[in-house]
CHARMM-style PDB file with segment names, atoms N, HN, CA, C and O in Angstrom:
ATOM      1  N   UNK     1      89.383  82.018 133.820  1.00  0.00      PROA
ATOM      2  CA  UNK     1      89.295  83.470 133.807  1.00  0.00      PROA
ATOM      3  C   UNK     1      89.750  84.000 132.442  1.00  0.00      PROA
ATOM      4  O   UNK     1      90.852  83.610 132.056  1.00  0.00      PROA
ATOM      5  N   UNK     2      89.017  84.878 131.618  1.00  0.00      PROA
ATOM      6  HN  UNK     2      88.121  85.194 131.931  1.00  0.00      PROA
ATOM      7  CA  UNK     2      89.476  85.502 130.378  1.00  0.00      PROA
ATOM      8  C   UNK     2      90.214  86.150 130.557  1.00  0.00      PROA
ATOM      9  O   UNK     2      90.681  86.354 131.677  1.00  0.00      PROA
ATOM     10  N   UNK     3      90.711  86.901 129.145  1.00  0.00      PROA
ATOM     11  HN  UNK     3      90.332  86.735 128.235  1.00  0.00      PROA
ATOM     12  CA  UNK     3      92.387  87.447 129.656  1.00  0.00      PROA
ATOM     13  C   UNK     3      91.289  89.279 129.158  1.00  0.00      PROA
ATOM     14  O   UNK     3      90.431  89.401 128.285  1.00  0.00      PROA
ATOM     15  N   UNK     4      91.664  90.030 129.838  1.00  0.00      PROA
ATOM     16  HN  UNK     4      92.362  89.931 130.547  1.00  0.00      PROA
ATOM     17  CA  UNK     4      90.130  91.062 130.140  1.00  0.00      PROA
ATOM     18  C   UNK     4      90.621  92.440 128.646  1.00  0.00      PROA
ATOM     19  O   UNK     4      90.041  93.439 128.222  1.00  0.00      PROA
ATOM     20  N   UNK     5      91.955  91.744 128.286  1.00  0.00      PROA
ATOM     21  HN  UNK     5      92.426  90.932 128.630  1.00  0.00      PROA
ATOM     22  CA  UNK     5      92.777  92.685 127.455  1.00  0.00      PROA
ATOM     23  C   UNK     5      92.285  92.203 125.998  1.00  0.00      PROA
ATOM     24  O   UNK     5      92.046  92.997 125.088  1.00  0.00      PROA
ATOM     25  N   UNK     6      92.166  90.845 125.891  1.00  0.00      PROA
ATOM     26  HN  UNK     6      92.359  90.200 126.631  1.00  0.00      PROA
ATOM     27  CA  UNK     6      91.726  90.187 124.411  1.00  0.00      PROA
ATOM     28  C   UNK     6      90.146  89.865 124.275  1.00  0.00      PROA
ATOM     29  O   UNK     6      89.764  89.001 123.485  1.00  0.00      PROA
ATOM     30  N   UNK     7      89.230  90.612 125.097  1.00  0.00      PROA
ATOM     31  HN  UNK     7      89.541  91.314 125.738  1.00  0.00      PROA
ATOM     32  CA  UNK     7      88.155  90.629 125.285  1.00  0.00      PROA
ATOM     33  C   UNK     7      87.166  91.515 123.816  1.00  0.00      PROA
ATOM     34  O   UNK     7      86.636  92.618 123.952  1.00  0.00      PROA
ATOM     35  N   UNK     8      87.148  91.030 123.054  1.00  0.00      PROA
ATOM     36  HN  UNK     8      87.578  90.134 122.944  1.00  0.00      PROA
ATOM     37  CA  UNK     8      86.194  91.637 121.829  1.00  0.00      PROA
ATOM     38  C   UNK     8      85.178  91.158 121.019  1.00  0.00      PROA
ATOM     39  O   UNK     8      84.831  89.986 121.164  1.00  0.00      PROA
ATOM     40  N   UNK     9      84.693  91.793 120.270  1.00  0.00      PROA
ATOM     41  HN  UNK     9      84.975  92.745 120.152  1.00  0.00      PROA
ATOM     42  CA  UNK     9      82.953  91.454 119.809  1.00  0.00      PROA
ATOM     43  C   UNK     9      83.327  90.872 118.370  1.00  0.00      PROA
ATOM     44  O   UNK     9      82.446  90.251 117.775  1.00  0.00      PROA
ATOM     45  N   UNK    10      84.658  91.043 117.736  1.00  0.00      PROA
ATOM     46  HN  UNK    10      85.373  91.547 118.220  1.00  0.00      PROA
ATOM     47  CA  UNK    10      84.948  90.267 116.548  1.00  0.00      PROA
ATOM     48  C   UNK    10      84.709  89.413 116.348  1.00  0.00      PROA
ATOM     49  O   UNK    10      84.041  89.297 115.320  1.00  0.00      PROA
ATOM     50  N   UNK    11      85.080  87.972 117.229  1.00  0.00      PROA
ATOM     51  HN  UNK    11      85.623  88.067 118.063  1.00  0.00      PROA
ATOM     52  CA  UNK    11      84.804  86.924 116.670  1.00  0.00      PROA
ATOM     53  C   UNK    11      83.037  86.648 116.586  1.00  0.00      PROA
ATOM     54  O   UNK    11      82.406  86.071 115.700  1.00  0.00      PROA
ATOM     55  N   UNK    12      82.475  87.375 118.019  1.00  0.00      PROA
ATOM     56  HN  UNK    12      82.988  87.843 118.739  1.00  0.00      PROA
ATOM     57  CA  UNK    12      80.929  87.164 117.552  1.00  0.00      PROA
ATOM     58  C   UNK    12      80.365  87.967 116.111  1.00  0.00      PROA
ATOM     59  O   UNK    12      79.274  87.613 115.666  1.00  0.00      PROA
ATOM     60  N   UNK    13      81.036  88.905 115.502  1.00  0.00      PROA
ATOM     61  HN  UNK    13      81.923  89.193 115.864  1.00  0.00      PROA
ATOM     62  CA  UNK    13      80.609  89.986 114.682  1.00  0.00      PROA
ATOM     63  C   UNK    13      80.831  88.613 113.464  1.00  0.00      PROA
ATOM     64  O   UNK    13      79.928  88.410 112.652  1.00  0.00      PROA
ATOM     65  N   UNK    14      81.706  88.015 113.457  1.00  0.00      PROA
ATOM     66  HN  UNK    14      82.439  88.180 114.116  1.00  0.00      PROA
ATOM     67  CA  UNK    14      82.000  87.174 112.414  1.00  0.00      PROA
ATOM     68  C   UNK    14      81.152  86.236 112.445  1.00  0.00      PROA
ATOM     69  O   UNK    14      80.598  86.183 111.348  1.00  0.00      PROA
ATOM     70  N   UNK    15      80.753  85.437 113.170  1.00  0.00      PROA
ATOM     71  HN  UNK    15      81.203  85.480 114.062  1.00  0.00      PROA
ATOM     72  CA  UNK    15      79.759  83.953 113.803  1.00  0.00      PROA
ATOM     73  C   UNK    15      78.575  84.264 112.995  1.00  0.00      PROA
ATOM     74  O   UNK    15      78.037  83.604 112.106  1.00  0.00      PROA
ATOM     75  N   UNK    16      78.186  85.785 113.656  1.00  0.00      PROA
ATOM     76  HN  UNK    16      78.623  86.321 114.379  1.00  0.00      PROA
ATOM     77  CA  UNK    16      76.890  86.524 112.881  1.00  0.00      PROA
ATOM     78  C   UNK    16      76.971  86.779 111.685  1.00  0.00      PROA
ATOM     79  O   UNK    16      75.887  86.595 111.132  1.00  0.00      PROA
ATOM     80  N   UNK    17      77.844  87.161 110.939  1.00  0.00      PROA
ATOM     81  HN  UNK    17      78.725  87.311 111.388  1.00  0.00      PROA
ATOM     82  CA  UNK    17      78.364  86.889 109.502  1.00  0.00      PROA
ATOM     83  C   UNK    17      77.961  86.098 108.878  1.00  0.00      PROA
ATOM     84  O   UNK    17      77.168  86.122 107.937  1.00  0.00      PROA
ATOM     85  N   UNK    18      78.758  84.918 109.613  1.00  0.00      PROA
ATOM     86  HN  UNK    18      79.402  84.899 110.378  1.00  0.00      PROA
ATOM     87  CA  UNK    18      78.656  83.810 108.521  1.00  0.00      PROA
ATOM     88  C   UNK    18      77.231  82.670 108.609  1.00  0.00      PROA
ATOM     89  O   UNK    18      76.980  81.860 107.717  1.00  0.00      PROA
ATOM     90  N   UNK    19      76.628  82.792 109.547  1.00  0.00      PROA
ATOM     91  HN  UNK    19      76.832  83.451 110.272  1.00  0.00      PROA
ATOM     92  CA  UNK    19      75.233  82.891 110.442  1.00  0.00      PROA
ATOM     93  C   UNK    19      74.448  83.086 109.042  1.00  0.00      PROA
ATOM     94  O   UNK    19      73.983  82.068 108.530  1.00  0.00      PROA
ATOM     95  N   UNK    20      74.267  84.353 108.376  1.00  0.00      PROA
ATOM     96  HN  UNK    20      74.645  85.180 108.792  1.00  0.00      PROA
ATOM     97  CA  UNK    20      73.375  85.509 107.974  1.00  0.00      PROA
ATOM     98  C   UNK    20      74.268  84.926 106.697  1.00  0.00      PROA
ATOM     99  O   UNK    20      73.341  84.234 106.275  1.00  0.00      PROA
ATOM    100  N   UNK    21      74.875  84.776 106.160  1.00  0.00      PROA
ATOM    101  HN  UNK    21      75.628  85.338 106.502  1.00  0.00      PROA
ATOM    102  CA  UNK    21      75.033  84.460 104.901  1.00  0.00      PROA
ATOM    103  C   UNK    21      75.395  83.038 104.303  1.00  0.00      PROA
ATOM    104  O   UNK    21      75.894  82.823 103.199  1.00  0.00      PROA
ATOM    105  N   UNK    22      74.968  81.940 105.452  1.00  0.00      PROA
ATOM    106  HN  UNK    22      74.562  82.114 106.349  1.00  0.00      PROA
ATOM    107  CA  UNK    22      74.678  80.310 105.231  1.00  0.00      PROA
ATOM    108  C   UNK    22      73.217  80.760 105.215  1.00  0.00      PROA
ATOM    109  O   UNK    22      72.639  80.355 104.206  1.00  0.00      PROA
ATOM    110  N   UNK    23      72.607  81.336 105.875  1.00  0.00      PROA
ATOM    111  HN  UNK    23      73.077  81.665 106.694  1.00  0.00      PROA
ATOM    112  CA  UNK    23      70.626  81.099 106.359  1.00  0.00      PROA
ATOM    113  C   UNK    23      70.422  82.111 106.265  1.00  0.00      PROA
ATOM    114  O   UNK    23      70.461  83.010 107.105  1.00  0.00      PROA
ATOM    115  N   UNK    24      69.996  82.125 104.475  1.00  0.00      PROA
ATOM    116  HN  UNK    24      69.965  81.395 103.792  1.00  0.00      PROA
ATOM    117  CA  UNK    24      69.654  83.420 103.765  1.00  0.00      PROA
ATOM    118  C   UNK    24      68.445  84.086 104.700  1.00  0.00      PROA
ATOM    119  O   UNK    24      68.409  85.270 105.034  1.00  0.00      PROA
ATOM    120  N   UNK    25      67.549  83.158 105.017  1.00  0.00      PROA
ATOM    121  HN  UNK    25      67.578  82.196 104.745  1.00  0.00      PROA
ATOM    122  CA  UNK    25      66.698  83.691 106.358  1.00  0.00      PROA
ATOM    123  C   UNK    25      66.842  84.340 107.074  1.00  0.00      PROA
ATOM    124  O   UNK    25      65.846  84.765 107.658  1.00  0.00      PROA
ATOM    125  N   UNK    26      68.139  84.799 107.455  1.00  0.00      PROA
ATOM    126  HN  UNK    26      68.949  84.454 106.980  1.00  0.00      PROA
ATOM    127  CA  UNK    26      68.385  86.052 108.302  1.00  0.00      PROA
ATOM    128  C   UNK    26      68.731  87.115 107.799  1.00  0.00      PROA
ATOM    129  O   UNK    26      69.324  87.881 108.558  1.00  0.00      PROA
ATOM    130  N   UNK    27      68.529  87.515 106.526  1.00  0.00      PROA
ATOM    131  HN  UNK    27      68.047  86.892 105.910  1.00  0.00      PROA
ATOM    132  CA  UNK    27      69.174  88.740 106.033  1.00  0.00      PROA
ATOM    133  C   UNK    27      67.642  89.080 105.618  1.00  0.00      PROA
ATOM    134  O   UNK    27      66.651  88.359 105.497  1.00  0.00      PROA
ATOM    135  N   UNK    28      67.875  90.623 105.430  1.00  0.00      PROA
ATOM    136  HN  UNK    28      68.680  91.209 105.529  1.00  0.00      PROA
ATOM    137  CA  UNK    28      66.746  91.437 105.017  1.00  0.00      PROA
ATOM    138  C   UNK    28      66.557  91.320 103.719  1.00  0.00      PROA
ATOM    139  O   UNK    28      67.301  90.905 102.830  1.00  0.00      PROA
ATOM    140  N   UNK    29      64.966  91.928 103.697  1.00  0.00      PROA
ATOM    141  HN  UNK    29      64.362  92.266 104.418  1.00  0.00      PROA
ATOM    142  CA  UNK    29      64.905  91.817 101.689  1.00  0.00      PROA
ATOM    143  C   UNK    29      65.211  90.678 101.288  1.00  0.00      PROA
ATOM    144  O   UNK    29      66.239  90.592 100.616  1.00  0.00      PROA
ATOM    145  N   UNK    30      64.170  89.051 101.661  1.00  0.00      PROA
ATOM    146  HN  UNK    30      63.335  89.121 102.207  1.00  0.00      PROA
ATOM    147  CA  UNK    30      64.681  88.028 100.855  1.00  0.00      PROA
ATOM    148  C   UNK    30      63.592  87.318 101.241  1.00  0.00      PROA
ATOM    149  O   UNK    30      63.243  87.322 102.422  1.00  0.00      PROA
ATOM    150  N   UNK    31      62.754  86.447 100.050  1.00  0.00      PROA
ATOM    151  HN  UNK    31      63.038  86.443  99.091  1.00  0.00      PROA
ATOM    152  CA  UNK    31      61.973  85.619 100.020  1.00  0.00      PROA
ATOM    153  C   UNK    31      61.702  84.247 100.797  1.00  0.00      PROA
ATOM    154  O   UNK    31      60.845  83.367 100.722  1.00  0.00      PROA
ATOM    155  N   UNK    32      63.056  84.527 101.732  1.00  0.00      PROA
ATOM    156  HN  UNK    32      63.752  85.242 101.794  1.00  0.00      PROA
ATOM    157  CA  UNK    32      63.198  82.773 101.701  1.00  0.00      PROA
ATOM    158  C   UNK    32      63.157  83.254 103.817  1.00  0.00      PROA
ATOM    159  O   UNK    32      64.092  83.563 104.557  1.00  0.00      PROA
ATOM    160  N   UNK    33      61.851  83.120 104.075  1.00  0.00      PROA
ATOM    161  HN  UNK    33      61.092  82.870 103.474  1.00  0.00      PROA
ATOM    162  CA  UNK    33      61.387  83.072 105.247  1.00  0.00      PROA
ATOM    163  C   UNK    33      60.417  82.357 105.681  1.00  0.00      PROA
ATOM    164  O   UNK    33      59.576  81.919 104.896  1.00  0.00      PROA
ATOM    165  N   UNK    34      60.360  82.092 107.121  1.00  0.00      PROA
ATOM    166  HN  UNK    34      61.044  82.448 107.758  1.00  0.00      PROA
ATOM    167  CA  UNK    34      59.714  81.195 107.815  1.00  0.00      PROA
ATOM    168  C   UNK    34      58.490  81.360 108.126  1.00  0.00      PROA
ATOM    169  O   UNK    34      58.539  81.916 109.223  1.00  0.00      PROA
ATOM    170  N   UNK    35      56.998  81.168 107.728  1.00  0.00      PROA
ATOM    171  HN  UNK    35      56.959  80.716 106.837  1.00  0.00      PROA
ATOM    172  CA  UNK    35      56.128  81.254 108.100  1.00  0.00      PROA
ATOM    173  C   UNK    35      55.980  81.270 109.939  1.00  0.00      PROA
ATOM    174  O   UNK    35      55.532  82.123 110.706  1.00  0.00      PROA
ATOM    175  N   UNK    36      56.640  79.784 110.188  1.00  0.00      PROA
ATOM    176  HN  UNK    36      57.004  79.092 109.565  1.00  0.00      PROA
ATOM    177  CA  UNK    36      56.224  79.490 111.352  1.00  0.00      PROA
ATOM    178  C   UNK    36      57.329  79.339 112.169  1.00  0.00      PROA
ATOM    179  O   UNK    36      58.195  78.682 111.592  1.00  0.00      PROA
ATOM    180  N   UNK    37      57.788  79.840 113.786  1.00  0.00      PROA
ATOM    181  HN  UNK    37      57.084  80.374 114.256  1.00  0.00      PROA
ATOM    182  CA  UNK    37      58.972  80.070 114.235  1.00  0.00      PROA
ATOM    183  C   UNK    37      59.718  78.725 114.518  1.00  0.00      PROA
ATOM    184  O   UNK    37      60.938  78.789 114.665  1.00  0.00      PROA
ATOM    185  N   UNK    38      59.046  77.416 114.613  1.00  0.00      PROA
ATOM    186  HN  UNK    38      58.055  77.363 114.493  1.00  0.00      PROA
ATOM    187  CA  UNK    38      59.380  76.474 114.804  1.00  0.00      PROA
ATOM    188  C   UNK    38      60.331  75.368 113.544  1.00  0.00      PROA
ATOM    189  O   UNK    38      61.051  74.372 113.606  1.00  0.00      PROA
ATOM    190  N   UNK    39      59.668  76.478 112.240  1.00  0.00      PROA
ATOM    191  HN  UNK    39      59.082  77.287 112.190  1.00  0.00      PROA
ATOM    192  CA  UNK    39      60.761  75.843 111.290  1.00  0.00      PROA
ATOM    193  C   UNK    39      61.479  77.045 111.057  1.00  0.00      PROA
ATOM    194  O   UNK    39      62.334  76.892 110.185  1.00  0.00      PROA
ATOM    195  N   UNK    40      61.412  78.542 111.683  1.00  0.00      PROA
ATOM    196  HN  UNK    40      60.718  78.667 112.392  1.00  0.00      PROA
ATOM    197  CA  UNK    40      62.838  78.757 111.778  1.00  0.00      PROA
ATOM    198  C   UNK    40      63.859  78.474 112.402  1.00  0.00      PROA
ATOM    199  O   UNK    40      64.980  78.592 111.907  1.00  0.00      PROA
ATOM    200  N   UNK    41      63.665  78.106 113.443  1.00  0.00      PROA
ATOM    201  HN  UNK    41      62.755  78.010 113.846  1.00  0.00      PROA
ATOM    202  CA  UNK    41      64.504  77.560 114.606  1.00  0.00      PROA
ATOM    203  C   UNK    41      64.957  76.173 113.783  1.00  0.00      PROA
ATOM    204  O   UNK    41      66.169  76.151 113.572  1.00  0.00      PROA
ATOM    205  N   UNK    42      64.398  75.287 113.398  1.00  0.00      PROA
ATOM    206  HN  UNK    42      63.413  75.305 113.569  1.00  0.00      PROA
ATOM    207  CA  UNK    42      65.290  73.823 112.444  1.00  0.00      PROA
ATOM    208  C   UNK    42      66.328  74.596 111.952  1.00  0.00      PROA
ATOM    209  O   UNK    42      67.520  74.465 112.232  1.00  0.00      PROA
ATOM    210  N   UNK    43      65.677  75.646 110.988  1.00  0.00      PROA
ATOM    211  HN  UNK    43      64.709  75.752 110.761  1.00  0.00      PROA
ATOM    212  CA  UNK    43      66.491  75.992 110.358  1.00  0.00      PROA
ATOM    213  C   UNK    43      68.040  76.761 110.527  1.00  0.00      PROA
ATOM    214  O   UNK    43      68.959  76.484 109.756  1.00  0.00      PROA
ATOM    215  N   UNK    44      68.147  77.490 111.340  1.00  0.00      PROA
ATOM    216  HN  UNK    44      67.401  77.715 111.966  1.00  0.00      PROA
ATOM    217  CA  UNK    44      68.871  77.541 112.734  1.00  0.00      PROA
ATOM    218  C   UNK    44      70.236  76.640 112.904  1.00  0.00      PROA
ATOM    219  O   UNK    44      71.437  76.574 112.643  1.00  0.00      PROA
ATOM    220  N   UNK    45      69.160  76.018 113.524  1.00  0.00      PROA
ATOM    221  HN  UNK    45      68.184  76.071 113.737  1.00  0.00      PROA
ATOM    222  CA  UNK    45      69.584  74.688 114.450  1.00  0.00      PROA
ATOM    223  C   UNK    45      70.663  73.620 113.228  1.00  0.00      PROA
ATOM    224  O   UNK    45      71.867  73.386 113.127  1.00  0.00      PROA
ATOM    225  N   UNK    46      69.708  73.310 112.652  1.00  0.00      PROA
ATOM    226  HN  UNK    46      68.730  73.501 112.733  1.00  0.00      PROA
ATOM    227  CA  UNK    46      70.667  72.523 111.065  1.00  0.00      PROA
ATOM    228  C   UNK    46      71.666  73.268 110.712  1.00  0.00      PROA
ATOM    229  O   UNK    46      72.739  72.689 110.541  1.00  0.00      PROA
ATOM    230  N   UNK    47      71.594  74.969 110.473  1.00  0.00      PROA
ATOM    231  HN  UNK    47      70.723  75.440 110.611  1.00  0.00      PROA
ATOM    232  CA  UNK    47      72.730  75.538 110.125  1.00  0.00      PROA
ATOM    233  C   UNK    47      74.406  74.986 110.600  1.00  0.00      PROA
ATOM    234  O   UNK    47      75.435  74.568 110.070  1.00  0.00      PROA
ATOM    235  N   UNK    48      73.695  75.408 112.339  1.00  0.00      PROA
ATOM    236  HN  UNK    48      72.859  75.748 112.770  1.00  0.00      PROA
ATOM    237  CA  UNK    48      75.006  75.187 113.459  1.00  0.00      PROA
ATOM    238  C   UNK    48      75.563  74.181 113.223  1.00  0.00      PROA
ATOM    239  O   UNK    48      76.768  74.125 112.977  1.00  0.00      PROA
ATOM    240  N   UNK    49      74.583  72.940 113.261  1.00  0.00      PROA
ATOM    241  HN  UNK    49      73.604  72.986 113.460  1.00  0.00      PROA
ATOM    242  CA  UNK    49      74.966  71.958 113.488  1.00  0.00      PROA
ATOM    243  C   UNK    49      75.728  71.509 112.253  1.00  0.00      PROA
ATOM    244  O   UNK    49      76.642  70.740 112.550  1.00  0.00      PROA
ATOM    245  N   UNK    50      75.603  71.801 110.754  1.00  0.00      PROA
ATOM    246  HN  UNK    50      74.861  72.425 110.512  1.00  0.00      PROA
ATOM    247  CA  UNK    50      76.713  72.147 109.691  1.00  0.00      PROA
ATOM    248  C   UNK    50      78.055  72.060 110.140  1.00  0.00      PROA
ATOM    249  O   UNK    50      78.950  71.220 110.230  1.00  0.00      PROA
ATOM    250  N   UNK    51      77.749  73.810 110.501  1.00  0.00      PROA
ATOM    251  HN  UNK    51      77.021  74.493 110.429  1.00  0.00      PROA
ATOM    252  CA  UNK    51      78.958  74.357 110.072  1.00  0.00      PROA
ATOM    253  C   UNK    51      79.613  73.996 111.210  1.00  0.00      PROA
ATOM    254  O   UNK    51      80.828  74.076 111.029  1.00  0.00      PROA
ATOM    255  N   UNK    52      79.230  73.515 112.660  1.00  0.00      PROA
ATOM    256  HN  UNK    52      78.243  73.451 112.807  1.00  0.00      PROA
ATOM    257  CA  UNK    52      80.380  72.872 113.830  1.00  0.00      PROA
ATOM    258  C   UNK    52      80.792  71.411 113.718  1.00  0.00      PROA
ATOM    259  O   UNK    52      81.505  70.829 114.536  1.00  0.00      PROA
ATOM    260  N   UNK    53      80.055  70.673 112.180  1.00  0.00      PROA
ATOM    261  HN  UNK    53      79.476  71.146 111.516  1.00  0.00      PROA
ATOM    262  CA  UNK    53      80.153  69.467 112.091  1.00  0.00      PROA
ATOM    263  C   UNK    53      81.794  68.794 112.425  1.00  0.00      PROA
ATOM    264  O   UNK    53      82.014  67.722 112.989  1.00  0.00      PROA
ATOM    265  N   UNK    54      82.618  69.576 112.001  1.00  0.00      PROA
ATOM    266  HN  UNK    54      82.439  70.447 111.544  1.00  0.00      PROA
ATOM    267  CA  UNK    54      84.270  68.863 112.109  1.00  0.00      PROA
ATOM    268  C   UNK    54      84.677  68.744 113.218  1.00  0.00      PROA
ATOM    269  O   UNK    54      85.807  68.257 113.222  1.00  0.00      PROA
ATOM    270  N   UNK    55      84.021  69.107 114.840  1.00  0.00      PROA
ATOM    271  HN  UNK    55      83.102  69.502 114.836  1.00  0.00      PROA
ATOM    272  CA  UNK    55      84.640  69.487 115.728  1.00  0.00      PROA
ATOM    273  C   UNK    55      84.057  68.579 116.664  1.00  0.00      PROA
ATOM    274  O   UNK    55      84.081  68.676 117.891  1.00  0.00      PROA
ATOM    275  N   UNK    56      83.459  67.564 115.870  1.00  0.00      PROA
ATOM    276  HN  UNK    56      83.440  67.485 114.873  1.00  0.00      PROA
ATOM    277  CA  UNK    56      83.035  66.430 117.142  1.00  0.00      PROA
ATOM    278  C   UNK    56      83.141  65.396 116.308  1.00  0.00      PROA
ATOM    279  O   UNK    56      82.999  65.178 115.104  1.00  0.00      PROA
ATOM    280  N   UNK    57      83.565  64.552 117.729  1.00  0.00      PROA
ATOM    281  HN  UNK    57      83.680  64.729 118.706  1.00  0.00      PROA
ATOM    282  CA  UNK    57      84.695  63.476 117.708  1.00  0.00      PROA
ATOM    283  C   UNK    57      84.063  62.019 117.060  1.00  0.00      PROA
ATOM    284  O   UNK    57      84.661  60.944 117.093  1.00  0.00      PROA
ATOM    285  N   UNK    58      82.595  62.263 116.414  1.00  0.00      PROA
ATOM    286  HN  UNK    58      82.108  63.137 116.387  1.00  0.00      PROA
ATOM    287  CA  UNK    58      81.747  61.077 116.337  1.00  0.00      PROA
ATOM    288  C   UNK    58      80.887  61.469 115.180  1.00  0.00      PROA
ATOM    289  O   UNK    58      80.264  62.531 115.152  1.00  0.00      PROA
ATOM    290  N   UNK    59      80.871  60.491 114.134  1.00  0.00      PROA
ATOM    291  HN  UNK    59      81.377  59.628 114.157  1.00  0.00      PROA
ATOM    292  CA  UNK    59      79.895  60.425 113.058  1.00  0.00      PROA
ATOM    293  C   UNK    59      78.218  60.844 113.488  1.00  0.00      PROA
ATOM    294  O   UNK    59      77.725  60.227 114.432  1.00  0.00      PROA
ATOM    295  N   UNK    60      77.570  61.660 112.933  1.00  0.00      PROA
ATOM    296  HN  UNK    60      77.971  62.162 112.167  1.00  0.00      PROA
ATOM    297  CA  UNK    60      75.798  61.693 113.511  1.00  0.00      PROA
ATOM    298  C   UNK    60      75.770  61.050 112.085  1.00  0.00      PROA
ATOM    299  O   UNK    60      76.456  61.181 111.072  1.00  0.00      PROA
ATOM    300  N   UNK    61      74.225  59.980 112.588  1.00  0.00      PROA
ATOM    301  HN  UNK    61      73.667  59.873 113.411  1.00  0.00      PROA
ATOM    302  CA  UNK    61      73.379  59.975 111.390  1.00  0.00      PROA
ATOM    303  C   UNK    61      72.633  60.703 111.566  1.00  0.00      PROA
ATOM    304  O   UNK    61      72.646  61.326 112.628  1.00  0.00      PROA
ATOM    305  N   UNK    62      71.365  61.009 110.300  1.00  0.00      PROA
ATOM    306  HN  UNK    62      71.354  60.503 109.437  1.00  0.00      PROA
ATOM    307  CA  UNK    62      70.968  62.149 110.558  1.00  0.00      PROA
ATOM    308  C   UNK    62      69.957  61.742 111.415  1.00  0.00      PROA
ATOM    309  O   UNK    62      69.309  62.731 111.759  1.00  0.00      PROA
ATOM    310  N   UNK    63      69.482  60.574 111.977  1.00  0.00      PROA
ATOM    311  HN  UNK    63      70.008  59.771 111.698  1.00  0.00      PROA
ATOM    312  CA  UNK    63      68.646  60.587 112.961  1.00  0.00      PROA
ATOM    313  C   UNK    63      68.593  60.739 114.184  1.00  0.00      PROA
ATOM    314  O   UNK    63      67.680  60.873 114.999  1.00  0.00      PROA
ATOM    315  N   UNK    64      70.263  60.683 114.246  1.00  0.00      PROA
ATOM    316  HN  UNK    64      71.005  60.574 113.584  1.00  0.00      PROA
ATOM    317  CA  UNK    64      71.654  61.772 115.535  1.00  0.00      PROA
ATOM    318  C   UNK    64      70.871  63.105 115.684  1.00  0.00      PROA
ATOM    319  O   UNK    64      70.162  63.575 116.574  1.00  0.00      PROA
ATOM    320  N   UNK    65      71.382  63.633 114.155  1.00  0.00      PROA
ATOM    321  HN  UNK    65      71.958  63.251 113.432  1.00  0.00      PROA
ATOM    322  CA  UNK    65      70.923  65.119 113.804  1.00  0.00      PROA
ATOM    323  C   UNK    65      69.122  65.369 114.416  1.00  0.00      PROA
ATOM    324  O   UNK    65      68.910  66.289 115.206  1.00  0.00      PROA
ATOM    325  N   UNK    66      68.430  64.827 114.136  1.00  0.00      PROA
ATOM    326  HN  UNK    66      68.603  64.080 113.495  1.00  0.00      PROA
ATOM    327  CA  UNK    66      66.983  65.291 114.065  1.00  0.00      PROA
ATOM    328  C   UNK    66      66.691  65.597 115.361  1.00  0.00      PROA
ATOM    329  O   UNK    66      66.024  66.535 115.796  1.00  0.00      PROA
ATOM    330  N   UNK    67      67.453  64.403 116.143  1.00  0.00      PROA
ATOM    331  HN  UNK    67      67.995  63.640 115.790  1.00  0.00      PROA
ATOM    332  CA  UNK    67      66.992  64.037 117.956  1.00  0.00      PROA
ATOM    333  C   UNK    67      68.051  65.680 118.317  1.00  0.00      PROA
ATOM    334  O   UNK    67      67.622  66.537 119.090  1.00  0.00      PROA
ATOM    335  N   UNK    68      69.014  65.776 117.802  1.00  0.00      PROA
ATOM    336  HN  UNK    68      69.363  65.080 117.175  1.00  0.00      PROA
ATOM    337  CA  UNK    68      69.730  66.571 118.736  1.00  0.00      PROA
ATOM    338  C   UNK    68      68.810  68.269 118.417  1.00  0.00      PROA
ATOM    339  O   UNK    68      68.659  69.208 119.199  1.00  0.00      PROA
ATOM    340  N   UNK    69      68.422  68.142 117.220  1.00  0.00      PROA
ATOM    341  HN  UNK    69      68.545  67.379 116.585  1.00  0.00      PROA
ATOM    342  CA  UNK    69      67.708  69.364 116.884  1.00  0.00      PROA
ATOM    343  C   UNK    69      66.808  69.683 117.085  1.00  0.00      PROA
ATOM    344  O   UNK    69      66.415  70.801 116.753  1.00  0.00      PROA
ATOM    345  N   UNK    70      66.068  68.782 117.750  1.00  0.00      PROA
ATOM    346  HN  UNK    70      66.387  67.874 118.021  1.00  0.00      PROA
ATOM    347  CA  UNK    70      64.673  68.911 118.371  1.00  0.00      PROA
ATOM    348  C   UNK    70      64.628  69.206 119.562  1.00  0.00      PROA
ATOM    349  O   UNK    70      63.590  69.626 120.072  1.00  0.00      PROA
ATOM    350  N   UNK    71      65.874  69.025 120.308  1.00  0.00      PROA
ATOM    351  HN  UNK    71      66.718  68.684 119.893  1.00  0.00      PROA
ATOM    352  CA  UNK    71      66.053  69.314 121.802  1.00  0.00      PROA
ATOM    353  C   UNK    71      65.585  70.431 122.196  1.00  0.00      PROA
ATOM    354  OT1 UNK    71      65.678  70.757 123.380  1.00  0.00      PROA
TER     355      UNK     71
END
């Protein structure tokens, strides 16, 4: 059960932050977009999988990476 008092949109306001300024692709006014939605979504997908890299307990190769990003 969450605690209903520490309940706020900050930490997502931040996620989206830093989201939008790793994957220039999400910000407005910028050259660097996806024709096709399926390599935006890699693109995406590779981001996360970056920036949550320290928080699991096991080396990926990147052929770890490709299978898990294709899911």
């Amino acid at each position: 059960m969450p605690e209903v008092d520490r309940i706020t949109t900050s930490h997502i306001e931040k996620q989206n932050h830093t989201l939008r300024m790793h994957c220039r692709r999400l910000t407005r006014l910028t050259n660097a977009f996806s024709k096709k939605f399926e390599n935006f979504e890699a693109a995406v997908a590779l981001n996360f999988a970056y920036y949550n890299a320290g928080i699991e307990s096991t080396f990926w190769t990147v052929e770890d990476l490709l299978k898990r990003c294709g899911e």
